[in-house]
C-alpha positions in Angstrom: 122.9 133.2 113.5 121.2 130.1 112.5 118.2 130.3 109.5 115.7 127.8 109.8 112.8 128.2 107.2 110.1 125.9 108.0 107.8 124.1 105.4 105.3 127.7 105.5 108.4 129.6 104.3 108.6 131.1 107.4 112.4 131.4 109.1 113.1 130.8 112.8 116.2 132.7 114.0 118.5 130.5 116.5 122.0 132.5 118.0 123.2 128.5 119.0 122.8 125.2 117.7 119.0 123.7 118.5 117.3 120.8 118.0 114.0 119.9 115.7 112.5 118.9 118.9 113.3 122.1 120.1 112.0 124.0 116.9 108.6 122.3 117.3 108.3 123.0 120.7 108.9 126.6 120.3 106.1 126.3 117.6 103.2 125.0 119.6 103.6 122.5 122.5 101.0 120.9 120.5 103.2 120.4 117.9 105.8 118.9 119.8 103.9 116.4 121.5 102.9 114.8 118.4 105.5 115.3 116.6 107.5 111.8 115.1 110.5 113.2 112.8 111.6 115.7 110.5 112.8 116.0 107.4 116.1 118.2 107.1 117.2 119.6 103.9 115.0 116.6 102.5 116.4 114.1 104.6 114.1 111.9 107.2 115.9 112.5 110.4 115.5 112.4 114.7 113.7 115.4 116.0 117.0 114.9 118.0 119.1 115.8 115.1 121.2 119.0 116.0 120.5 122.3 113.9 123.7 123.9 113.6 123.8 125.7 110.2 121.3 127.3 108.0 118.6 124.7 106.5 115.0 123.7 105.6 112.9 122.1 108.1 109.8 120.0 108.3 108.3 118.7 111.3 106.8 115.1 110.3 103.4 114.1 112.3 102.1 110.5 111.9 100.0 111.7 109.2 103.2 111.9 107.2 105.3 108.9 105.9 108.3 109.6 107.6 106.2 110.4 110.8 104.6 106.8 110.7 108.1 105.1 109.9 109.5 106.4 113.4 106.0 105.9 115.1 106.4 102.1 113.8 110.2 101.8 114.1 109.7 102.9 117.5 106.9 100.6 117.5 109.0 96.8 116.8 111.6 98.1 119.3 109.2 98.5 122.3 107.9 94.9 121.1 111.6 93.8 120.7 112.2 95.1 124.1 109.7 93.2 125.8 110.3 89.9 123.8 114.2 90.1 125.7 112.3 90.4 128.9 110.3 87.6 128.4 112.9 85.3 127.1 116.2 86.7 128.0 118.0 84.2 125.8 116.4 85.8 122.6 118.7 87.2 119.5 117.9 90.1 117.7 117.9 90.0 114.3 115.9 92.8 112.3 113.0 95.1 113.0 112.0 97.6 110.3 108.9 99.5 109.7 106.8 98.3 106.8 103.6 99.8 105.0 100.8 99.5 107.6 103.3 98.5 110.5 105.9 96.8 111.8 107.8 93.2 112.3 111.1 91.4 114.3 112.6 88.7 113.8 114.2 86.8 116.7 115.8 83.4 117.3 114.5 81.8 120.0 114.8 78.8 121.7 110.9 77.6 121.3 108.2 78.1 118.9 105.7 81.6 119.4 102.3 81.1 120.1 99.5 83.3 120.2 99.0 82.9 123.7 102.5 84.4 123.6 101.5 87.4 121.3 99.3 88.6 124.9 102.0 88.1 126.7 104.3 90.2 125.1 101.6 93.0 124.3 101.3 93.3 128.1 104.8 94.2 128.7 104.9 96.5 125.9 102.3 98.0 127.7 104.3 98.2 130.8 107.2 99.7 128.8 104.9 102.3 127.0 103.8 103.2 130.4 107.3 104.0 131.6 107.9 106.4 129.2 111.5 105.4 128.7 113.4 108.3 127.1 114.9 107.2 123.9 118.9 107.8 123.1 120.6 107.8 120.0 124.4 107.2 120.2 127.1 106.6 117.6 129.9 104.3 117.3 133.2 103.4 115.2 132.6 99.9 113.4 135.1 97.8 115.7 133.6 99.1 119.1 130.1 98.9 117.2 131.0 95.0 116.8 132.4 94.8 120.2 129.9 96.0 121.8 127.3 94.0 120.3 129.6 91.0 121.3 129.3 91.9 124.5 125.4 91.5 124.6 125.6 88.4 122.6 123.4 89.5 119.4 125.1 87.5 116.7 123.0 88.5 113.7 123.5 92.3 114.7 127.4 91.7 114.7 127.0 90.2 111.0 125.0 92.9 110.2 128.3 95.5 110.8 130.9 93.6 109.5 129.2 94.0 106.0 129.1 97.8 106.2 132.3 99.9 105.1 135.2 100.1 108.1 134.6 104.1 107.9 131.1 103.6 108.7 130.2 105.5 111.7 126.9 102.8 113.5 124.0 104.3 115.3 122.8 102.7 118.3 119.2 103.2 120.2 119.0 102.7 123.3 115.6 102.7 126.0 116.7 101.7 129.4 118.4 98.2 129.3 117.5 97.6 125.7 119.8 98.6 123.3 119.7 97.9 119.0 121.5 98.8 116.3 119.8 101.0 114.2 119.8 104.0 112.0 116.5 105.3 112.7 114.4 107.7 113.4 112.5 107.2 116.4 110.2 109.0 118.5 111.4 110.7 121.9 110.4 108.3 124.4 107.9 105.0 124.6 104.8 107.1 126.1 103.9 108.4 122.6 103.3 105.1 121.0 99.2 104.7 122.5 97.4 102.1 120.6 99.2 98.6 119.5 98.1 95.3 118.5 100.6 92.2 117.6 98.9 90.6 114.4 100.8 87.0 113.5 103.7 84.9 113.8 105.4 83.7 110.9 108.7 81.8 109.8 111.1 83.8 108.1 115.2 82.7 107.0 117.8 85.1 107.8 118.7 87.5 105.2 115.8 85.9 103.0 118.0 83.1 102.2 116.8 79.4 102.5 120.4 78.6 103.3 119.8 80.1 106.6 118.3 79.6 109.7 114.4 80.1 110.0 113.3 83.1 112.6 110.5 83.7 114.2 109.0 86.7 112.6 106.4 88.7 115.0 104.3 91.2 113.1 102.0 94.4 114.7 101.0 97.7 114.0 100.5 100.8 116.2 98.4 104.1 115.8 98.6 107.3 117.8 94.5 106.8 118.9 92.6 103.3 119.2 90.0 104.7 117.0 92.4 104.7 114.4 93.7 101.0 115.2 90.2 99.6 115.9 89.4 101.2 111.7 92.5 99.5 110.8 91.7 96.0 112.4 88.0 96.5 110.6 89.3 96.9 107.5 91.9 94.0 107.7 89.0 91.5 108.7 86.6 93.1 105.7 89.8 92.6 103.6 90.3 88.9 104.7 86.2 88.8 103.9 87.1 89.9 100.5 90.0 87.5 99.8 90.2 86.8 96.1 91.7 83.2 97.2 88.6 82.6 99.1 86.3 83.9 96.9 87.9 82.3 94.0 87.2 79.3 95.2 83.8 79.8 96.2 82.9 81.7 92.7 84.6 78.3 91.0 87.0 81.1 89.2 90.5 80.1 89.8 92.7 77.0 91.4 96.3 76.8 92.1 97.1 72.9 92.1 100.0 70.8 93.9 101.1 70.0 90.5 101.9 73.6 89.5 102.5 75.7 92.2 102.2 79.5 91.3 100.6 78.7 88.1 97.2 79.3 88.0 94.2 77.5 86.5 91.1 79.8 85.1 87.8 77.8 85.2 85.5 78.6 82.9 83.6 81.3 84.8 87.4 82.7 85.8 87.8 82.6 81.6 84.8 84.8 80.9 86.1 87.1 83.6 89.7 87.0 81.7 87.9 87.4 78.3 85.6 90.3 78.5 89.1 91.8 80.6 91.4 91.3 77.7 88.5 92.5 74.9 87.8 95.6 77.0 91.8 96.3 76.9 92.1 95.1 73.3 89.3 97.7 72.4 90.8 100.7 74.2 93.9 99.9 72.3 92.3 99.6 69.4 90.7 102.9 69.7 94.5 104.5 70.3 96.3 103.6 67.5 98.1 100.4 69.3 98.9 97.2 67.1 98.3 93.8 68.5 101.2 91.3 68.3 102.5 88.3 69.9 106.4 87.1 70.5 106.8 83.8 71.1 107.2 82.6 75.0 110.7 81.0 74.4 114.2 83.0 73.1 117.5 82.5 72.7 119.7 83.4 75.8 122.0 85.7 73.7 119.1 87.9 73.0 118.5 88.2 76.8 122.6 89.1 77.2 122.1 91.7 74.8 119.1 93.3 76.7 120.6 92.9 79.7 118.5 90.9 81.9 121.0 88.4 81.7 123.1 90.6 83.9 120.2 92.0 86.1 117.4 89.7 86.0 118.7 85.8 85.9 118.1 85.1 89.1 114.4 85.2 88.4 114.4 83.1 84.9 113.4 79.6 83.6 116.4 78.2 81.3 116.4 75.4 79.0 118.4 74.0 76.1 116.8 72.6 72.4 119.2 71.4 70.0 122.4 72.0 72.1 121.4 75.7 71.9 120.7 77.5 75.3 117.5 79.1 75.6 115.2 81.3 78.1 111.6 81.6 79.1 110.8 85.5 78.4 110.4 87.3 81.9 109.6 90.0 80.0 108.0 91.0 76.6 110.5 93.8 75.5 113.3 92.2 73.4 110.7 90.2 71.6 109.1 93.1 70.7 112.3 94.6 69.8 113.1 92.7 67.2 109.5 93.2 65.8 110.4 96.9 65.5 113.8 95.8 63.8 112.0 93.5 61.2 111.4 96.5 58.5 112.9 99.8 58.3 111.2 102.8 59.1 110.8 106.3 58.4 110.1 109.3 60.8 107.0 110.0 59.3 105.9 106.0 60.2 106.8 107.4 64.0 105.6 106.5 66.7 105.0 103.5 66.6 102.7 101.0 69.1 102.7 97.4 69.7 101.0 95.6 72.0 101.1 92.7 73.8 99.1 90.5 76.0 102.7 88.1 76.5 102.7 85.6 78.6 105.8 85.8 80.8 107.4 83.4 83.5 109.8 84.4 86.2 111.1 82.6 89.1 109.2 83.5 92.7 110.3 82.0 96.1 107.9 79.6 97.3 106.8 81.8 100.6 106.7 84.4 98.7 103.7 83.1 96.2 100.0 84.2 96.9 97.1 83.5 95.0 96.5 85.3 91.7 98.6 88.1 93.7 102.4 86.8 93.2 102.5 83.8 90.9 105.3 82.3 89.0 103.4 83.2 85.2 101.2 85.6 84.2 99.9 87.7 81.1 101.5 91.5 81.1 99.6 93.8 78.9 102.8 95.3 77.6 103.0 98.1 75.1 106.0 99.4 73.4 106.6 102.6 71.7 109.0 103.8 69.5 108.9 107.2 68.8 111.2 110.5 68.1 112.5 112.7 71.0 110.3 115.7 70.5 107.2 112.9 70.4 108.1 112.5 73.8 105.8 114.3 75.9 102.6 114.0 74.2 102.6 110.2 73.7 103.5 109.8 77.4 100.4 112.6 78.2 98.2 110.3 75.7 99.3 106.7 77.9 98.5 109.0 81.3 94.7 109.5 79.5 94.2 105.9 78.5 95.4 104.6 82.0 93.0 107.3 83.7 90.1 106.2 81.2 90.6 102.5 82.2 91.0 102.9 85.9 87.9 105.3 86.0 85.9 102.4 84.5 86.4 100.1 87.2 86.0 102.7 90.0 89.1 103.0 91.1 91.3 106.1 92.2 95.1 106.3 92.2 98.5 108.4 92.9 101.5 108.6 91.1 105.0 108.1 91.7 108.2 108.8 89.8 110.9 105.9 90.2 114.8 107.4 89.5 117.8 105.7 88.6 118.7 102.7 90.6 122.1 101.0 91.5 122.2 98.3 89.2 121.2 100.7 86.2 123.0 100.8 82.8 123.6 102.9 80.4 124.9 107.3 80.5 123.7 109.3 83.1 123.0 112.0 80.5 120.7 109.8 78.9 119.1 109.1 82.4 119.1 112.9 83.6 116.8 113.4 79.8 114.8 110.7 80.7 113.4 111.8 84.1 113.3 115.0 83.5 111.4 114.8 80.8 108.8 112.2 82.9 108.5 115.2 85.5 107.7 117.5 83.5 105.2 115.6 81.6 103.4 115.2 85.6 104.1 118.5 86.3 102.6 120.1 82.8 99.6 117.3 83.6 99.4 118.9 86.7 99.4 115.5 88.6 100.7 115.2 92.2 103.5 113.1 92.4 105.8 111.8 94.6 109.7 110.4 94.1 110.9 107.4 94.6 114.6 107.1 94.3 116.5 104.5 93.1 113.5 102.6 92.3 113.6 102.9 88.3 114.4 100.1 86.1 117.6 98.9 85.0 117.4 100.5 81.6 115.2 103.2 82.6 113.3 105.9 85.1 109.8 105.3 84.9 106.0 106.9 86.4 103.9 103.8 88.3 100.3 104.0 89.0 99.2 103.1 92.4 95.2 102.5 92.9 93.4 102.9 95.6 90.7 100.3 95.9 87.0 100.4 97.7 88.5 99.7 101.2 91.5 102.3 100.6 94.5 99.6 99.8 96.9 100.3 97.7 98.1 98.3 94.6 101.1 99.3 92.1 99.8 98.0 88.0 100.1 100.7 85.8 103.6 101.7 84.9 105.7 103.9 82.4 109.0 103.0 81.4 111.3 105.8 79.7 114.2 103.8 77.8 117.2 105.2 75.8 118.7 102.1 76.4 117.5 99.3 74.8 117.3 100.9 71.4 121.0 101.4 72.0 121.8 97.8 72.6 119.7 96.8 69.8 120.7 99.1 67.2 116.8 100.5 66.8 117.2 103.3 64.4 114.6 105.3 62.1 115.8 107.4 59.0 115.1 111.0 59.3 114.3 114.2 57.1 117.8 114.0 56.7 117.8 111.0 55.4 120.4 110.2 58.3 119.6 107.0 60.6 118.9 107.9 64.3 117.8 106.1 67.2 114.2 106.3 68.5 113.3 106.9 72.0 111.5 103.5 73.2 108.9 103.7 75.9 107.7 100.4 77.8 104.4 100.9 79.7 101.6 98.3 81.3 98.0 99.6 82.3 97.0 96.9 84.0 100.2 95.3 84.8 99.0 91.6 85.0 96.0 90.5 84.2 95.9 87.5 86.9 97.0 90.2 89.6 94.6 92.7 88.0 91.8 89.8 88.1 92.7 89.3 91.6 92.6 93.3 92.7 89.3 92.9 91.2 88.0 90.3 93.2 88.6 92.0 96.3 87.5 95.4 95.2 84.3 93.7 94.3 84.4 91.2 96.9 83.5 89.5 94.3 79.8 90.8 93.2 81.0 92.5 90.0 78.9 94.5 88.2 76.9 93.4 85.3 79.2 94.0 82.2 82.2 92.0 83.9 80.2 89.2 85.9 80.3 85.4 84.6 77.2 84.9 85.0 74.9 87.9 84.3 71.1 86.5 84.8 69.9 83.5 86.9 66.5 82.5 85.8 64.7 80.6 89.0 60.9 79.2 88.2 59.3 78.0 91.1 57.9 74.7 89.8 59.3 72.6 86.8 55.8 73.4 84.8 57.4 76.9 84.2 60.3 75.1 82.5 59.2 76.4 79.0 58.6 80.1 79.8 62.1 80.1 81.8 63.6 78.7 78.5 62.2 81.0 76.0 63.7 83.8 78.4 67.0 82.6 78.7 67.0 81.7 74.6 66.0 85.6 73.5 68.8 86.9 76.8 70.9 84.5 75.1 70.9 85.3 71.6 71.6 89.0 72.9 75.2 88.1 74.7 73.4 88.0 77.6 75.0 85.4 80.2 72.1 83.5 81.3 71.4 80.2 83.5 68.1 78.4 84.0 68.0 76.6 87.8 65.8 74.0 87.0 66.6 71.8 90.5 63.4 70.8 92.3 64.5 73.2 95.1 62.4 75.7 97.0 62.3 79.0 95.3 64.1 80.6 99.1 66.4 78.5 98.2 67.0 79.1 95.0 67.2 82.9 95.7 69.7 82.6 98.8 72.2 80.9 96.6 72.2 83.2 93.8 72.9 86.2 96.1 75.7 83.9 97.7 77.0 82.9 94.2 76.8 87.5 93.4 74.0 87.0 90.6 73.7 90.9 89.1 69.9 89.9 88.3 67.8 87.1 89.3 64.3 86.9 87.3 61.8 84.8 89.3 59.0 82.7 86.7 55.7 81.5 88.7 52.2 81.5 87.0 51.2 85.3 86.8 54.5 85.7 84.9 53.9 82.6 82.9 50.4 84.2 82.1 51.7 87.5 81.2 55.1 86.9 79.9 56.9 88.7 82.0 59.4 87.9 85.1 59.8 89.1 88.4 63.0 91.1 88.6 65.2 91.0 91.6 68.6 92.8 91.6 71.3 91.8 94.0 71.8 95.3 95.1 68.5 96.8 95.3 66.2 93.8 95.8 62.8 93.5 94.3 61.9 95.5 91.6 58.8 94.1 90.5 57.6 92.7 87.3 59.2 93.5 83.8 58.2 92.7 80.4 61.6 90.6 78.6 61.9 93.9 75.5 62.3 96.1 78.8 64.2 93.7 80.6 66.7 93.4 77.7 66.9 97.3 77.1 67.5 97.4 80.9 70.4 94.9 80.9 72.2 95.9 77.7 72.0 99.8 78.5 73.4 99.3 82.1 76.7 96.9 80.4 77.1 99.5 77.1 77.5 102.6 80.4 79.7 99.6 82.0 77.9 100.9 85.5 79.7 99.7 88.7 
């Protein structure tokens, strides 16, 4: 008898070997029919996958991750299917799923189009309404490469000649198509319903520049057009809120020729920055943090000694000053390492909280650089704490609170996820069991939903990253928590107990923000751009509609000014329409408009960007107005 207990804790009783497929069906037929995967004993697998033995079952929908990985993997196969059609000659080289979608990169004798992008959309269509019946099929590694030798696909043969000779290689296969791949995938082509191909891009083989460029075709699919046509909306209100666009247009930010990936702040982009950094400087403040600064250029034996030199070198700037080699800091910590070493401490002096707006540079592929987004140097609002073992828990509870109160401020919502140990990590896996355990159940005593993600942990430690959720539901990771018996290792950190006895402190790295040009960015497009009063550039845009007005529109802006209000007086000999229409393209919070009956009772005529006209306002009202909705920081 075979145990099946599905995710309600019920068990299903099977006398032979079944399938998940089978399961759902004898669930609902409903079920069945929408069903993508399953996840066996925790693993994402085929609904095809063969139950032979006593295990835990989920059947994944597309409202699931795993359901919408073998909805889209499914997806670029049917597109990779009809691009052979089309152009017979075509090589395969990779097709994964990827957040929001698909892509596959072929090599093809002529450039894409998007005239091309129809064509091949319409024989997907024709293979979705076949309703091929998808088969999975194994193979050694030498028939594996033979076979794929046999149908001429190159980059798939180079692909399995780099995994082990023991490896066993999955195949797919939906009627004369046939890829190497290790899945999932749905049953047959009928259940994918509503696709569109997006863009064409270049992309090198393997990521290398060394290589050949591909012709990357991206796309996305949804079980009902509704949900595609919502998708497609929000993509065109995201490319409507572009902070690259809108940078330029709110004269906030450049990238220049001469410096590509390092960006330029204009003045207005500078407020922004500033009232940023003194918002995060105050919160700090208010915690018990202490402001420092390392300097931007170390030695490269300190970097050995950390071990980025061994993990991370790849992605840093070198140079050499007196015959000595040096490094530009990708990252704050060893610097603020040996701030911690400078004096020694006691436990009662524990913990401990530097932090650090530190400017860091690391290396970025040119394709891979993207406004404010990805660039090649940016500020990290790092903060490191040294603390005792049993301080563990509460200090990592108190960084959860501050990053909630900060995110809260700007509107946005998030969700959590817990990154383990990855391949390249150093260091005991004692140490490394402590450390995520002791990050779960932190979450778990929190009682915040969380999700894992293996392997994904820094080198030296497992760590808790904050996703949020902005105003048109995208996702964007800032906000991390680093867990780190390492370091202080390397670096000989110790305290002196109420032994008397030296011992090593526990160190934990963590970022709220994560950069502030990428957090700037986020903004711009959570905002589109119109931020609210407290963080705008310009808060106030006085218009009078004639040049006699002049004085009374100065006297205004001089008593805004003198209370930190950010003020500008449009004195251009411009219709007052005019005047109005570009402030609320230029996202003015308040414009206050000055014609005779305010000149005669010194008032203004208050419009707000959001609301319109609000009528007139005396300038002590106007002032209590402004100041009270920046003090409640009001989105």
């Amino acid at each position: 008898m075979i145990n099946i207990r599905l995710k309600d804790g019920s068990v299903k009783e099977y006398e032979q070997p079944t399938t998940a497929y089978q399961v759902a069906l004898d669930i609902s037929e409903g079920l069945a029919r929408v069903a993508c995967a399953a996840e066996v004993d925790g693993d994402l697998e085929d609904l095809r996958k063969v139950l032979d033995k006593d295990c835990d079952l989920n059947i994944l929908t597309f409202d699931s991750d795993g359901g919408k990985h073998a909805y889209w993997h499914t997806s670029t196969h049917i597109m990779a299917q009809a691009v052979k059609r089309i152009f017979p000659k075509a090589k395969l080289a990779i097709g994964p799923a990827i957040d929001n979608g698909f892509y596959y990169d072929f090599d093809l004798e002529r450039n894409l189009t998007p005239e091309d992008l129809d064509t091949i959309e319409a024989e997907m269509k024709k293979i979705i309404k076949e309703k091929i019946q998808i088969q999975r099929e194994e193979l050694p590694r030498e028939d594996a490469i033979q076979r794929m030798k046999d149908l001429g696909e190159d980059y798939k043969v180079e692909l399995i000649e780099d995994l082990p000779e023991d490896a066993v290689i999955s195949f797919y296969t939906q009627d004369e198509f046939v890829d190497l791949c290790a899945g999932p995938h749905l049953m047959n082509t009928g259940q994918v319903k509503a696709y569109k191909l997006q863009s064409i891009a270049g992309a090198y083989w393997r990521g290398s520049e060394k290589n050949k460029m591909l012709q990357r075709i991206y796309g996305t699919a949804f079980p009902k057009k509704a949900q595609l046509d919502d998708y497609l909306e929000r993509l065109e209100e995201a490319k409507r809120r572009d902070h690259r666009k809108l940078g330029k247009e709110l004269d906030l930010f450049s990238i220049q020729e001469e410096g590509p990936g390092f960006p330029f702040f204009h003045p207005k982009g500078m407020i922004l920055r500033n009232i940023l950094e003194n918002f995060w400087r105050e919160e700090h403040t208010k915690q018990g943090y202490e402001e420092i600064k390392t300097p931007i250029i170390l030695d490269v034996e300190l970097w050995k000694r950390s071990g980025h030199w061994d993990n991370y070198r790849e992605n840093m700037y070198f140079t050499t000053i007196d015959d000595r080699d040096f490094a530009v800091k990708p990252m704050n910590c060893p610097g603020g390492m040996l701030m911690y070493k400078r004096t020694m401490h006691s436990y009662r002096d524990l913990p401990i909280k530097m932090a650090e707006l530190g400017l860091v540079h690391r290396h970025e592929l040119s394709g891979a650089l993207h406004g404010l987004m990805r660039v090649r140097n940016f500020t990290q609002d790092d903060a490191h704490l040294y603390m005792t073992p049993d301080q563990i828990k509460d200090q990592i509870k108190e960084i959860i609170d501050l990053t909630d109160k900060i995110y809260k401020v700007f509107g946005f919502t998030y969700r959590v996820e817990l990154s383990t140990k990855p391949e390249n990590a150093i260091g005991d896996d004692g140490d490394w069991e402590v450390a995520i355990q002791a990050l779960r159940e932190t979450l778990e005593e929190k009682q915040i939903p969380f999700r894992i993600n293996e392997g994904d942990g820094a080198f030296y430690g497992p760590k808790i990253d904050f996703h949020l959720e902005d105003c048109i539901g995208r996702t964007w990771q800032c906000g991390t928590i680093q867990l780190d018996f390492q370091m202080p290792e390397r670096f000989d950190l110790t305290y002196v107990g109420s032994d008397n006895e030296k011992h090593r402190p526990v160190m934990v790295h963590r970022t709220v923000l994560g950069s502030i040009e990428r957090f700037i960015g986020i903004l711009i497009e959570h905002y589109a751009g119109a931020f609210p009063l407290w963080l705008a550039p310009e808060q106030v845009r006085i218009l009078p509609i004639a040049p006699a007005f002049k004085e009374h529109a100065e006297k205004l802006s001089a008593m805004l000014k003198e209370n930190d209000i950010r003020v500008h007086v449009d004195m251009r000999d411009e219709k007052i329409g005019y005047k109005i229409r570009e402030a609320q393209m230029d996202k003015i919070p308040y414009m206050l408009i000055i014609g005779q009956k305010e000149a005669d009772s010194n008032s203004a005529s208050i419009r707000s960007r959001k609301e319109g006209d609000l009528g007139s306002i005396q300038p002590e009202v106007l002032l209590e107005k402004l100041q009270k909705e920046i003090k409640e920081k009001s989105n």
